[in-house]
mmJSON file of the N, C-alpha and C atoms, coordinates in Angstrom:
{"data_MODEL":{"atom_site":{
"group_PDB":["ATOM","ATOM","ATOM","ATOM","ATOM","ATOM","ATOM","ATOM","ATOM","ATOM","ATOM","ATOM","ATOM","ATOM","ATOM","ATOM","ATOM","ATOM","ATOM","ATOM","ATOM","ATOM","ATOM","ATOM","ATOM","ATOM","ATOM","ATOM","ATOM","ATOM","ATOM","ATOM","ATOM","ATOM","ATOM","ATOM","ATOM","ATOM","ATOM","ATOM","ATOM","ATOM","ATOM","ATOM","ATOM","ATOM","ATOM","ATOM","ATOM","ATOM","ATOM","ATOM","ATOM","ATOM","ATOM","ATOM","ATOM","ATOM","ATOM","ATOM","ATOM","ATOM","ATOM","ATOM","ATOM","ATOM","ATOM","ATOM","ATOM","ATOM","ATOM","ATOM","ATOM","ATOM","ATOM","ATOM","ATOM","ATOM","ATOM","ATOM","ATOM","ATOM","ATOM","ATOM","ATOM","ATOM","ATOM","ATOM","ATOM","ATOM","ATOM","ATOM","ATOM","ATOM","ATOM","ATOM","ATOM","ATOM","ATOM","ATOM","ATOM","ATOM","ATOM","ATOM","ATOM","ATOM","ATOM","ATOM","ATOM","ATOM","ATOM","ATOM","ATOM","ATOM","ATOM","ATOM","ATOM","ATOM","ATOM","ATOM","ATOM","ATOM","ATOM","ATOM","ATOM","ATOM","ATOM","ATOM","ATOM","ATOM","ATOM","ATOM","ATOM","ATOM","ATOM","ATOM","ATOM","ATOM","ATOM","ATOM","ATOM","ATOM","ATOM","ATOM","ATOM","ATOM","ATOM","ATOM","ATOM","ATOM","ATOM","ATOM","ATOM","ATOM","ATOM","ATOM","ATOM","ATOM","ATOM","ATOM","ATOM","ATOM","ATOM","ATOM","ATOM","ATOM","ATOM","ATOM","ATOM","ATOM","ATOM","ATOM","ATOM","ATOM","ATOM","ATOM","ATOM","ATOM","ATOM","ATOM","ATOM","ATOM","ATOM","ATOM","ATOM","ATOM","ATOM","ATOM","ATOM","ATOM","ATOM","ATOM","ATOM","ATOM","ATOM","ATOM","ATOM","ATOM","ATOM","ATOM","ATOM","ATOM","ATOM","ATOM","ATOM","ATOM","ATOM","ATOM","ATOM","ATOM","ATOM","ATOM","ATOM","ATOM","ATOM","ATOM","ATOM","ATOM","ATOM","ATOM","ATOM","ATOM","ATOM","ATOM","ATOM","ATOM","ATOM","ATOM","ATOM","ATOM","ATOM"],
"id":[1,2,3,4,5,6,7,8,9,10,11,12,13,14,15,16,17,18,19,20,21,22,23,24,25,26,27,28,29,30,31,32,33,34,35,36,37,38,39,40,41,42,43,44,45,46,47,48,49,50,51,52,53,54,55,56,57,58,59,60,61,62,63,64,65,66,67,68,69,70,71,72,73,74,75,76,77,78,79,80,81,82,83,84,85,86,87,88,89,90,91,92,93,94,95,96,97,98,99,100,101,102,103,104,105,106,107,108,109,110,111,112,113,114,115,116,117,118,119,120,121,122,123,124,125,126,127,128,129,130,131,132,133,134,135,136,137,138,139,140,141,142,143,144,145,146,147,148,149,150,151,152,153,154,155,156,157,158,159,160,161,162,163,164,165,166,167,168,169,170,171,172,173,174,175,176,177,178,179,180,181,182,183,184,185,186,187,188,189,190,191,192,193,194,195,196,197,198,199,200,201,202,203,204,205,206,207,208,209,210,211,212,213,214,215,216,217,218,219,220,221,222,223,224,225,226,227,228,229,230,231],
"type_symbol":["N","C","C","N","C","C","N","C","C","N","C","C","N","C","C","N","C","C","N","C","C","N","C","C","N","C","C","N","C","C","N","C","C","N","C","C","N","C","C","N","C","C","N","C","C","N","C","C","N","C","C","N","C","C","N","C","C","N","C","C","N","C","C","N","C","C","N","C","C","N","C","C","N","C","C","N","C","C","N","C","C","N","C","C","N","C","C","N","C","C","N","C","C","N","C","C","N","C","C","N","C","C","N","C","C","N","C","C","N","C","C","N","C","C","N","C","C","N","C","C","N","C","C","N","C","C","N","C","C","N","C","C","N","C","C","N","C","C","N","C","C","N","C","C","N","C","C","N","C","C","N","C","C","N","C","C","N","C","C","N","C","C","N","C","C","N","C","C","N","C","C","N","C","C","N","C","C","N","C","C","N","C","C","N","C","C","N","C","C","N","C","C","N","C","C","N","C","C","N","C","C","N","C","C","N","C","C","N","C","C","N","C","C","N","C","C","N","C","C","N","C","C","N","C","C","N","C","C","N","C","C"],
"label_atom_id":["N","CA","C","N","CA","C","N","CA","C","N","CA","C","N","CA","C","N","CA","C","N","CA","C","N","CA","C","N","CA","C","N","CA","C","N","CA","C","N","CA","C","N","CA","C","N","CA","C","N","CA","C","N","CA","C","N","CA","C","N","CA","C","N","CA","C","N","CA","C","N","CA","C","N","CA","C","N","CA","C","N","CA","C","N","CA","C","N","CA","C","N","CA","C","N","CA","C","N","CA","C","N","CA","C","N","CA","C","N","CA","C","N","CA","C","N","CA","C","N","CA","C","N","CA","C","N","CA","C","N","CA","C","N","CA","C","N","CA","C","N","CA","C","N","CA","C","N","CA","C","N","CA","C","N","CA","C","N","CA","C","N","CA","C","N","CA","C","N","CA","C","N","CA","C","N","CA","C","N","CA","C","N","CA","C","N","CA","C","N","CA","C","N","CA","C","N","CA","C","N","CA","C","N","CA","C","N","CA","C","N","CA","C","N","CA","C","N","CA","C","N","CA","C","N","CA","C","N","CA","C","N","CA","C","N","CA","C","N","CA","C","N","CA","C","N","CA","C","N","CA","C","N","CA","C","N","CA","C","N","CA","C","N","CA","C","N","CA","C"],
"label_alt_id":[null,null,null,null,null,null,null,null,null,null,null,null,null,null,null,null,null,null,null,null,null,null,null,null,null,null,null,null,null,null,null,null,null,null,null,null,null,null,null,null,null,null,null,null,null,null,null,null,null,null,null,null,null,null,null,null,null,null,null,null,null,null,null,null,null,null,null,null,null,null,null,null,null,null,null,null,null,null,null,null,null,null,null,null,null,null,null,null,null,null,null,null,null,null,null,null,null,null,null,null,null,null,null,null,null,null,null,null,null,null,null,null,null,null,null,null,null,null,null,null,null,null,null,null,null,null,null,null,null,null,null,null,null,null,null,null,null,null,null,null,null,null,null,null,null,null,null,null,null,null,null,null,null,null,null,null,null,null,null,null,null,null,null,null,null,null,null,null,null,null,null,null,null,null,null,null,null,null,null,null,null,null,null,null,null,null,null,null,null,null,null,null,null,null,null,null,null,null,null,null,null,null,null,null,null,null,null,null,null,null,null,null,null,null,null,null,null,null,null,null,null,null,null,null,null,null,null,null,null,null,null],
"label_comp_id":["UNK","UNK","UNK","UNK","UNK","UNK","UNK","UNK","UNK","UNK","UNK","UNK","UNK","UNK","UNK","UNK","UNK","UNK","UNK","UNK","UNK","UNK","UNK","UNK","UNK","UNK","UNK","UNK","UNK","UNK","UNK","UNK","UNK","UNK","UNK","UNK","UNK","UNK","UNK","UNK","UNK","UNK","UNK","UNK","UNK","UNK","UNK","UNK","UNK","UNK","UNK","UNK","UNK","UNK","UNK","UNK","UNK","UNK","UNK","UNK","UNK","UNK","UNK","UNK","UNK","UNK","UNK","UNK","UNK","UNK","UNK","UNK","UNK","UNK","UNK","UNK","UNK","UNK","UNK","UNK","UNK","UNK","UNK","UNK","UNK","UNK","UNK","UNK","UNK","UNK","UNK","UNK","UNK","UNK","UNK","UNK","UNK","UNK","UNK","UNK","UNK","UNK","UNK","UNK","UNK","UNK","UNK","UNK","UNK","UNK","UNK","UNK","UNK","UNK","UNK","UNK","UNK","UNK","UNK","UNK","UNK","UNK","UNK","UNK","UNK","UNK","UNK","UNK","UNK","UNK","UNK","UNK","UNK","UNK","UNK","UNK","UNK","UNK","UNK","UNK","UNK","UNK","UNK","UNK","UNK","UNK","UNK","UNK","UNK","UNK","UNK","UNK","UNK","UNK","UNK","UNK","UNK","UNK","UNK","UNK","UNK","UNK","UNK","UNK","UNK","UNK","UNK","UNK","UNK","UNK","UNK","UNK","UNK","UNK","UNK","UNK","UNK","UNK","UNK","UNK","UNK","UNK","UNK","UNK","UNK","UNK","UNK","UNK","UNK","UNK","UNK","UNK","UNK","UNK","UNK","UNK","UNK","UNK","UNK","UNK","UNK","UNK","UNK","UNK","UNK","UNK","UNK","UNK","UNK","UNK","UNK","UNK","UNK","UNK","UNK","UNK","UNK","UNK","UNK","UNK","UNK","UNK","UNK","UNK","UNK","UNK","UNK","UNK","UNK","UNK","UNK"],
"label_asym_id":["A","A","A","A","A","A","A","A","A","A","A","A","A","A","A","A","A","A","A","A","A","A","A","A","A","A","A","A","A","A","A","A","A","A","A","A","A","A","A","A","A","A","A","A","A","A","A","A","A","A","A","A","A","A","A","A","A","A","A","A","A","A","A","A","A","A","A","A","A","A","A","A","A","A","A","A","A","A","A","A","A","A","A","A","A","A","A","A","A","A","A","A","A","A","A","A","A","A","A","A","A","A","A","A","A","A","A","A","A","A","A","A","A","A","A","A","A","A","A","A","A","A","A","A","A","A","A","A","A","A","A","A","A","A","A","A","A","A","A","A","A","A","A","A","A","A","A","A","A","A","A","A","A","A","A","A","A","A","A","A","A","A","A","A","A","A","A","A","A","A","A","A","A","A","A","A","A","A","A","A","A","A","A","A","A","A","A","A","A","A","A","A","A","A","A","A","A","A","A","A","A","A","A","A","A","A","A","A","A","A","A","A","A","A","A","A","A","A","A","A","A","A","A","A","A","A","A","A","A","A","A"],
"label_entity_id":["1","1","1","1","1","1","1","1","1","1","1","1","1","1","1","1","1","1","1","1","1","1","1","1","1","1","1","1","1","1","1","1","1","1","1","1","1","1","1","1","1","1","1","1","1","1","1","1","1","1","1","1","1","1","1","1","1","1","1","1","1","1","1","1","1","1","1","1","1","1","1","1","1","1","1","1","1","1","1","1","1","1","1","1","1","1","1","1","1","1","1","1","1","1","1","1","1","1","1","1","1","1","1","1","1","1","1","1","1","1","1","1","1","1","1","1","1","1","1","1","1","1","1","1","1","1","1","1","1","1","1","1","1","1","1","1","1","1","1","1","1","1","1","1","1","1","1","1","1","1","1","1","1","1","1","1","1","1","1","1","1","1","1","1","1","1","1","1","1","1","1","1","1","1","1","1","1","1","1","1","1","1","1","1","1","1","1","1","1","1","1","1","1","1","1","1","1","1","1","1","1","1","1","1","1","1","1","1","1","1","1","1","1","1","1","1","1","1","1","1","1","1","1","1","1","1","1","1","1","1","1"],
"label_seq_id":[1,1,1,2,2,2,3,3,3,4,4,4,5,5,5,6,6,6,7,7,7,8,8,8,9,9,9,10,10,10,11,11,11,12,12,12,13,13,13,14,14,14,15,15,15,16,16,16,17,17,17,18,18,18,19,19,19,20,20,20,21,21,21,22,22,22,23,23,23,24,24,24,25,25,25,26,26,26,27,27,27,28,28,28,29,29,29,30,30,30,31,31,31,32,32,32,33,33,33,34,34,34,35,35,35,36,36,36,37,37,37,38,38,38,39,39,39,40,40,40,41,41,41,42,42,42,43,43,43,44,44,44,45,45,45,46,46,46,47,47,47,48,48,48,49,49,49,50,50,50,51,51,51,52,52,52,53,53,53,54,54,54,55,55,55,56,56,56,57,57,57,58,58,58,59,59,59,60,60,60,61,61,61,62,62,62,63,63,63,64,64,64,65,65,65,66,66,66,67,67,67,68,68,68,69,69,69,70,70,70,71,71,71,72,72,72,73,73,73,74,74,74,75,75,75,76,76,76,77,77,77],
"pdbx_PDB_ins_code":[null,null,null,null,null,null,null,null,null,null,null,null,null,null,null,null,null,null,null,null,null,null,null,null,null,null,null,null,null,null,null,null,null,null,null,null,null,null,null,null,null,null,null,null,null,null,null,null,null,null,null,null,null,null,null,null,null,null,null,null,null,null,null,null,null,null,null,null,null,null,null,null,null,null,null,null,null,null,null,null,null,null,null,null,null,null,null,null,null,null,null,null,null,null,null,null,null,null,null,null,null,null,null,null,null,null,null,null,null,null,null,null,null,null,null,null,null,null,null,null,null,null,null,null,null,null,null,null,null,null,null,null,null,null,null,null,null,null,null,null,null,null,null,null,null,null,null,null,null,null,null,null,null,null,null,null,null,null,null,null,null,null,null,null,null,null,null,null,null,null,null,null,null,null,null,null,null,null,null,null,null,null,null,null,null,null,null,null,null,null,null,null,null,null,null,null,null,null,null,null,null,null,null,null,null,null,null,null,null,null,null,null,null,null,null,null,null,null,null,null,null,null,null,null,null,null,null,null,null,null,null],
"Cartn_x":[2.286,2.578,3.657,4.815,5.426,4.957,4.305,3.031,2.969,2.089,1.328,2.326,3.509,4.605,4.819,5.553,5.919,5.002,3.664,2.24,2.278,2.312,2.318,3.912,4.692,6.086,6.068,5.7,5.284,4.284,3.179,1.844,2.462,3.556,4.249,5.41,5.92,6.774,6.53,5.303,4.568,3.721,3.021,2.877,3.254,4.452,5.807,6.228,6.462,7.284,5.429,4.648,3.732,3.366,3.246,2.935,4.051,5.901,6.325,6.666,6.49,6.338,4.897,3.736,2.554,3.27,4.04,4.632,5.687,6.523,7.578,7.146,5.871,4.669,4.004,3.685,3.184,4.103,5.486,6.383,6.981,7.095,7.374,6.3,4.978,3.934,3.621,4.201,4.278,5.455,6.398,8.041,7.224,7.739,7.589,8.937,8.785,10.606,10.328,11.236,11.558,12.303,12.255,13.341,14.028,15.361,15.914,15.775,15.12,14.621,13.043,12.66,11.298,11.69,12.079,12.363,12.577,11.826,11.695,11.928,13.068,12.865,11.504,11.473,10.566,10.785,11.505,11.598,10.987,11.375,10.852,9.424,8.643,7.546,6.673,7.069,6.38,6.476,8.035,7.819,6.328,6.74,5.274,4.375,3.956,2.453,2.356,3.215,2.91,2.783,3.63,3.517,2.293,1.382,0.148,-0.889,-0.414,-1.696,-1.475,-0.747,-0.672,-1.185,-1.338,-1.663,-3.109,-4.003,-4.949,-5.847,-5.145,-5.225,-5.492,-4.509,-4.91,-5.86,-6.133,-7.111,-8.115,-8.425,-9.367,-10.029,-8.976,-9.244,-9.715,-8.898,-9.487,-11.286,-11.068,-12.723,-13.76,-12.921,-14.454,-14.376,-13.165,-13.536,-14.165,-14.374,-14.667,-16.66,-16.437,-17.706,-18.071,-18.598,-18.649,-19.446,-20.3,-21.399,-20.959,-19.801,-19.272,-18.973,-18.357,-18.549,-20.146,-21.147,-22.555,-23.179,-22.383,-23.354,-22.006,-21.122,-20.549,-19.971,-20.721,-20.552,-21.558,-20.956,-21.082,-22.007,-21.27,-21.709,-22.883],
"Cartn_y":[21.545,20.157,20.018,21.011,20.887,21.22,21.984,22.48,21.23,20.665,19.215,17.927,17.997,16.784,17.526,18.731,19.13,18.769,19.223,18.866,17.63,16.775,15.265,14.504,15.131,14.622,15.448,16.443,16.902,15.852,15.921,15.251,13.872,13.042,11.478,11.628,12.51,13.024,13.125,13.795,13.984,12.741,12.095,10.919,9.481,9.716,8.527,8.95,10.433,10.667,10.096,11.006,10.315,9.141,7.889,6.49,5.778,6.412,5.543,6.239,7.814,8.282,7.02,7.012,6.091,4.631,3.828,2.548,2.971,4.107,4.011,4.357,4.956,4.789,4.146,3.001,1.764,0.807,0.857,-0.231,0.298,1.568,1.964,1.496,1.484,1.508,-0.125,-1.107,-1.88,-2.881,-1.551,-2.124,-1.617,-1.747,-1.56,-0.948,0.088,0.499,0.043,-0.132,-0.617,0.679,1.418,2.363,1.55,1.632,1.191,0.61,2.23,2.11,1.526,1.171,0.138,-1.31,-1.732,-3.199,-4.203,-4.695,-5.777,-7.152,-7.715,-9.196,-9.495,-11.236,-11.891,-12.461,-12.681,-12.784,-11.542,-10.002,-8.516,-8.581,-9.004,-9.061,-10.269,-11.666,-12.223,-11.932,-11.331,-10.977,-9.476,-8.442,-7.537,-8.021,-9.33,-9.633,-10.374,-11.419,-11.969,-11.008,-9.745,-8.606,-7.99,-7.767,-7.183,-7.914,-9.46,-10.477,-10.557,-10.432,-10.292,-9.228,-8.084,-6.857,-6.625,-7.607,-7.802,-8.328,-9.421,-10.437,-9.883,-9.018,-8.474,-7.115,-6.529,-5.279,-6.006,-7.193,-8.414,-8.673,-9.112,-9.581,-8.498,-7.567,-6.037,-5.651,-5.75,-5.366,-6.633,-7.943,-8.981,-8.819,-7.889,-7.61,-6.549,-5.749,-4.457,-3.879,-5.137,-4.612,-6.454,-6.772,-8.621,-8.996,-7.474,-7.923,-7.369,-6.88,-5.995,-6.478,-8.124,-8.924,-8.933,-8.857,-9.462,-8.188,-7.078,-5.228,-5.507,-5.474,-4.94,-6.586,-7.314,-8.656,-7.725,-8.063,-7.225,-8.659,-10.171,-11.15,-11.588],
"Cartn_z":[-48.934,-48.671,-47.596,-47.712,-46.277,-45.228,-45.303,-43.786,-43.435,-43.991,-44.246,-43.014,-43.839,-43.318,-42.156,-41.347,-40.619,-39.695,-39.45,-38.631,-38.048,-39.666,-38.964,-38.687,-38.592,-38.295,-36.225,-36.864,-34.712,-34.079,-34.551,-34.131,-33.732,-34.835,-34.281,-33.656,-33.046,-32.228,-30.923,-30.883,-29.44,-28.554,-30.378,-29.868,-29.408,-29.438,-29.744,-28.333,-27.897,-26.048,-25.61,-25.629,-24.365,-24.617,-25.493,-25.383,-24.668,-24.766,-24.201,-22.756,-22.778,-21.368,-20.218,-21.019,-20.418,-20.173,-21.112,-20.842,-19.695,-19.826,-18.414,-17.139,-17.205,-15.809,-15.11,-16.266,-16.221,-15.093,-15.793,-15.805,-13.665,-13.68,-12.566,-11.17,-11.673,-10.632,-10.015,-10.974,-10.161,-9.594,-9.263,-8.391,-7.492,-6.272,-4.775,-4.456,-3.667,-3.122,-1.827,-1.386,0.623,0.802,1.823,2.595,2.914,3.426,4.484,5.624,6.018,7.26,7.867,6.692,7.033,6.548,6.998,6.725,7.93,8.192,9.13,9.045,9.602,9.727,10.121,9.534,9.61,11.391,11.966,13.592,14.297,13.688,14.46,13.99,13.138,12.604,13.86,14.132,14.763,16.204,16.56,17.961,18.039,17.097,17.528,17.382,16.729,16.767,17.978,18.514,20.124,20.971,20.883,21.604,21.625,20.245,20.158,20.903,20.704,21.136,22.671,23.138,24.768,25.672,24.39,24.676,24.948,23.644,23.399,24.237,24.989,25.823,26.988,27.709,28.595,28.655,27.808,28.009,27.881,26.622,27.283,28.335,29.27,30.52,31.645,31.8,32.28,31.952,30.568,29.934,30.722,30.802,31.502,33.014,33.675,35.243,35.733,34.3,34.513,34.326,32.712,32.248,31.83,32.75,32.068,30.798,31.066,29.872,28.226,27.824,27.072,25.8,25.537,24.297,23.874,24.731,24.348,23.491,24.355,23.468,22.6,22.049,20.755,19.933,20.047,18.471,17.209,16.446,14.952,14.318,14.959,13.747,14.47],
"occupancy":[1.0,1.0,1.0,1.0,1.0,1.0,1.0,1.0,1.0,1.0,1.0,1.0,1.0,1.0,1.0,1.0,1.0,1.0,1.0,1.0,1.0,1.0,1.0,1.0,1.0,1.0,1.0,1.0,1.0,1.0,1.0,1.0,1.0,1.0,1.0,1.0,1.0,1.0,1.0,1.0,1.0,1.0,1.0,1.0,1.0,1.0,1.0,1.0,1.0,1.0,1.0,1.0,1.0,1.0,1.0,1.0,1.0,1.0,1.0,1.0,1.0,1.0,1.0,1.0,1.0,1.0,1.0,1.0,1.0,1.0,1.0,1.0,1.0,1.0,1.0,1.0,1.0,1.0,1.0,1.0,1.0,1.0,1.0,1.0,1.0,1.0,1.0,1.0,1.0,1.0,1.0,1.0,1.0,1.0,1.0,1.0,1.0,1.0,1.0,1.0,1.0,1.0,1.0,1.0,1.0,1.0,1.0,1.0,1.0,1.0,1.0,1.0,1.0,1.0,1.0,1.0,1.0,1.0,1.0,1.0,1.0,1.0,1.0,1.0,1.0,1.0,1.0,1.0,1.0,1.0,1.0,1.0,1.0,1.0,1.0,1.0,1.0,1.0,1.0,1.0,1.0,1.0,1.0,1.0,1.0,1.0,1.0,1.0,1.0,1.0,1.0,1.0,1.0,1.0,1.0,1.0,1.0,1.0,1.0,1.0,1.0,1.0,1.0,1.0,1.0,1.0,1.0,1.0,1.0,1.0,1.0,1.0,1.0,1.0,1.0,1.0,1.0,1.0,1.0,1.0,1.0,1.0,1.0,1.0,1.0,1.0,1.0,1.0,1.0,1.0,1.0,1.0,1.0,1.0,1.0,1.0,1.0,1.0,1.0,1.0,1.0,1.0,1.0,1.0,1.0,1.0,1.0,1.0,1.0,1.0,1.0,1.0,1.0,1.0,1.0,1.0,1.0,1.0,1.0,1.0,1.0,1.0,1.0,1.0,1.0,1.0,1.0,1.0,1.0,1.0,1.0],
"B_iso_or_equiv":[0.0,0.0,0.0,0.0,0.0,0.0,0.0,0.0,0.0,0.0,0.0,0.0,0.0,0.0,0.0,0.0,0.0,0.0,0.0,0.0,0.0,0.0,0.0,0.0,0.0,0.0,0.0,0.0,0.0,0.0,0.0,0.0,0.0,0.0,0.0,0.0,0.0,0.0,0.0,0.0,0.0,0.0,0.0,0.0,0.0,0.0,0.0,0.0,0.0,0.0,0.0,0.0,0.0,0.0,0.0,0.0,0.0,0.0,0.0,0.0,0.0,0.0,0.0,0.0,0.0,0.0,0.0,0.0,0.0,0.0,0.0,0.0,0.0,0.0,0.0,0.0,0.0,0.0,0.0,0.0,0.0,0.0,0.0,0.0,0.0,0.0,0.0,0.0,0.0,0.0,0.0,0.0,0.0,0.0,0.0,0.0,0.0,0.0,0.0,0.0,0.0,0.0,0.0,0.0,0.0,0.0,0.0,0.0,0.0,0.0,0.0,0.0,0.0,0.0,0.0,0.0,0.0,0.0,0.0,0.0,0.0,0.0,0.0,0.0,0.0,0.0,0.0,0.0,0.0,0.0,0.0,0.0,0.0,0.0,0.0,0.0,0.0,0.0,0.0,0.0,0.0,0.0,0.0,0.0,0.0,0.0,0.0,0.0,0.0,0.0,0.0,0.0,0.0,0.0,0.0,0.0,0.0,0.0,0.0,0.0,0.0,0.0,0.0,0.0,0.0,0.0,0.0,0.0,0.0,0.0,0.0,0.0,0.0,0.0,0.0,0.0,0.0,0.0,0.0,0.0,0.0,0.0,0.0,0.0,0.0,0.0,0.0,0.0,0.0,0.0,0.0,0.0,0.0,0.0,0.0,0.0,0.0,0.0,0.0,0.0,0.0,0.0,0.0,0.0,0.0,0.0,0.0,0.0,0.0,0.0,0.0,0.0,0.0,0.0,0.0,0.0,0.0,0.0,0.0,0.0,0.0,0.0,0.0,0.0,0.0,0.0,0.0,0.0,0.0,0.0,0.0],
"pdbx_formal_charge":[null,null,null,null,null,null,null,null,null,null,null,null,null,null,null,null,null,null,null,null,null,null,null,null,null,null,null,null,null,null,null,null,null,null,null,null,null,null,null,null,null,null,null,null,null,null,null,null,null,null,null,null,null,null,null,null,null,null,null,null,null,null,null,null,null,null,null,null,null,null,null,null,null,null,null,null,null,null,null,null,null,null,null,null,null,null,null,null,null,null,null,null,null,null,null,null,null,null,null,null,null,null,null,null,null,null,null,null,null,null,null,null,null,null,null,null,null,null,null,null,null,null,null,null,null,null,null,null,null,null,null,null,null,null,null,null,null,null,null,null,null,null,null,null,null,null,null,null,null,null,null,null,null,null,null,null,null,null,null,null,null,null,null,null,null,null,null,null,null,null,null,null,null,null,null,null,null,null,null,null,null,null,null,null,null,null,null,null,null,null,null,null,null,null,null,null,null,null,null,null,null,null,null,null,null,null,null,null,null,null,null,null,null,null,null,null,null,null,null,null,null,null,null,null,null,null,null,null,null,null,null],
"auth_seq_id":[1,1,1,2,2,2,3,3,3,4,4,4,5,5,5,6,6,6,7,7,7,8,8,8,9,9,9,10,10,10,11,11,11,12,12,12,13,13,13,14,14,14,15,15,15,16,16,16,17,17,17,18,18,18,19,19,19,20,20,20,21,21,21,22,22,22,23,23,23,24,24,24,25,25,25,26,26,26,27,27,27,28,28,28,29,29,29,30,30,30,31,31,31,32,32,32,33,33,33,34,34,34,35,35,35,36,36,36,37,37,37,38,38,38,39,39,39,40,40,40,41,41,41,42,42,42,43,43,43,44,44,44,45,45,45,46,46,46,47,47,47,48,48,48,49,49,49,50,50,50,51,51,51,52,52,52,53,53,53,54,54,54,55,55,55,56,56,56,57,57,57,58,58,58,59,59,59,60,60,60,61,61,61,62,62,62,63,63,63,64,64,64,65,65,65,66,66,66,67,67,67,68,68,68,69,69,69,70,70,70,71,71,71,72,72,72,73,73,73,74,74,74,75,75,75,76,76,76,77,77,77],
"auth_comp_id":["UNK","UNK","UNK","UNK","UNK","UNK","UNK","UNK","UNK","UNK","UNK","UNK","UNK","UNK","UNK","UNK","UNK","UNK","UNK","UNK","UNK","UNK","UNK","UNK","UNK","UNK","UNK","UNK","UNK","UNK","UNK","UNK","UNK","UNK","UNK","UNK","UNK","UNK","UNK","UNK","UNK","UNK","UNK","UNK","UNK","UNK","UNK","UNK","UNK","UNK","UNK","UNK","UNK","UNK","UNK","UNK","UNK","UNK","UNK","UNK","UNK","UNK","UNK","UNK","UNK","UNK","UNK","UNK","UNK","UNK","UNK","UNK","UNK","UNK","UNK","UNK","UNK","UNK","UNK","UNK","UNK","UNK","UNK","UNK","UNK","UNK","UNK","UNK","UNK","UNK","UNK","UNK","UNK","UNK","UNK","UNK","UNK","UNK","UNK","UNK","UNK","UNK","UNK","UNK","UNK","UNK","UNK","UNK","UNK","UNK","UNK","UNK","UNK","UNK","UNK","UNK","UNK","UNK","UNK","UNK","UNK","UNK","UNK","UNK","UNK","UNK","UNK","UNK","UNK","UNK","UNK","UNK","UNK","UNK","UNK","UNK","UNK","UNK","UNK","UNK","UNK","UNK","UNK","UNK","UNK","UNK","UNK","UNK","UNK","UNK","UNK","UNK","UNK","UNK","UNK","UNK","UNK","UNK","UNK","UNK","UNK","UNK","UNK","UNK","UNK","UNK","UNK","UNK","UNK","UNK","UNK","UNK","UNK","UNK","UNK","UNK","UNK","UNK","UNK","UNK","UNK","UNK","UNK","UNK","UNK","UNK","UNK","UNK","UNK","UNK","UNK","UNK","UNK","UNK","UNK","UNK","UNK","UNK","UNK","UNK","UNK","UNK","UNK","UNK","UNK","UNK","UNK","UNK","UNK","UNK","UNK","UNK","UNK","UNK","UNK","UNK","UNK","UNK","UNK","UNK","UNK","UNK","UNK","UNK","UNK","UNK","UNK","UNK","UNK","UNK","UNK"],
"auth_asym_id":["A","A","A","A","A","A","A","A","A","A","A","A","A","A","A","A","A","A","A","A","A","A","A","A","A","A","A","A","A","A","A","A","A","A","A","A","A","A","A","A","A","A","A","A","A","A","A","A","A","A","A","A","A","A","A","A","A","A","A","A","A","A","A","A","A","A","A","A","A","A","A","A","A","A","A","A","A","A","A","A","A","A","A","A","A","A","A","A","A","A","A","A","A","A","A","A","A","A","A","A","A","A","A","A","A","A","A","A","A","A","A","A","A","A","A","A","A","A","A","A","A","A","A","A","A","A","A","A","A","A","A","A","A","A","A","A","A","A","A","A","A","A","A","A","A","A","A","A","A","A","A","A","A","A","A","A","A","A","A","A","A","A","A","A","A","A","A","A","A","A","A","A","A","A","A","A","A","A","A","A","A","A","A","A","A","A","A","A","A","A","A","A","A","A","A","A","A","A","A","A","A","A","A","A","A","A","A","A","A","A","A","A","A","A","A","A","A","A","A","A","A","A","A","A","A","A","A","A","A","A","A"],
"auth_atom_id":["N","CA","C","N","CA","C","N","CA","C","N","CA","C","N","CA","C","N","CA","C","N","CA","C","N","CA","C","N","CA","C","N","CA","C","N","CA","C","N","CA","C","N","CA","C","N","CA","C","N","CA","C","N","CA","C","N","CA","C","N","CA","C","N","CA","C","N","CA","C","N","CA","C","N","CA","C","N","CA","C","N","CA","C","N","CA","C","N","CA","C","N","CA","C","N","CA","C","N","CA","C","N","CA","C","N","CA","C","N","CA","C","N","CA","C","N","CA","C","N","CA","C","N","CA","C","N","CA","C","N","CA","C","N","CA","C","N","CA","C","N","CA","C","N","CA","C","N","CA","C","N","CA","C","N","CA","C","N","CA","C","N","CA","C","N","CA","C","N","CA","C","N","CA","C","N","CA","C","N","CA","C","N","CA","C","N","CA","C","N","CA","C","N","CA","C","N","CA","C","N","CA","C","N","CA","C","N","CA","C","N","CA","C","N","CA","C","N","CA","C","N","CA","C","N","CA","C","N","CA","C","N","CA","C","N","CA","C","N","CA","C","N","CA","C","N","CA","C","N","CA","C","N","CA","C","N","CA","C","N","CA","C","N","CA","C","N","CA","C"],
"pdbx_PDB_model_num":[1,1,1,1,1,1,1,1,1,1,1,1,1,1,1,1,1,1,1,1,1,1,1,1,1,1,1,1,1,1,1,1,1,1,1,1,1,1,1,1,1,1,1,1,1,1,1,1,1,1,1,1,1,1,1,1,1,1,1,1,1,1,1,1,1,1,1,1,1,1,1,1,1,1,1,1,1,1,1,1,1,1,1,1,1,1,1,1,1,1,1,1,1,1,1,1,1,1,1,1,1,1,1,1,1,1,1,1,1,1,1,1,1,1,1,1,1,1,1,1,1,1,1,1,1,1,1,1,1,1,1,1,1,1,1,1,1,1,1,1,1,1,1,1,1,1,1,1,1,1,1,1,1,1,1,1,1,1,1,1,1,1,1,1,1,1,1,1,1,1,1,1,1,1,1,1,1,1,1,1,1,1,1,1,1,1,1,1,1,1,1,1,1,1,1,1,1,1,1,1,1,1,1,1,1,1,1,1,1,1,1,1,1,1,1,1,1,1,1,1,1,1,1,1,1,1,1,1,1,1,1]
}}}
């Protein structure tokens, strides 16, 4: 009979660390960390996208002096 208790006093031991090991995994996966060093204002964020779209804009314009017909072979819709 002590066999018995010992078995099931391990067995709710083991199962007591991994259910709340699974809840402190849980609870971790949905924080987000920021580095430091990735963190962007909301001003550095809209200046690279005017930056991208100007970028866009002009290889654009290059592509309709280059190849005029080039929107008509690659539309997907």
């Amino acid at each position: 009979m002590n066999s018995l208790v010992f078995v099931l006093a391990i067995v709710f031991m083991v199962l007591s660390f991994v259910t709340l090991w699974i809840m402190l995994a849980r609870k971790d996966r949905g924080t987000v960390s920021v580095q430091a060093g990735s963190r962007y204002d909301l001003d550095e964020l809209s200046g690279m996208a005017q930056s991208l779209t100007e970028r866009i804009d002009i290889l654009e314009s290059i592509l309709d002096a280059e190849v005029p017909d080039w929107r008509a072979n690659n539309e997907h819709a």
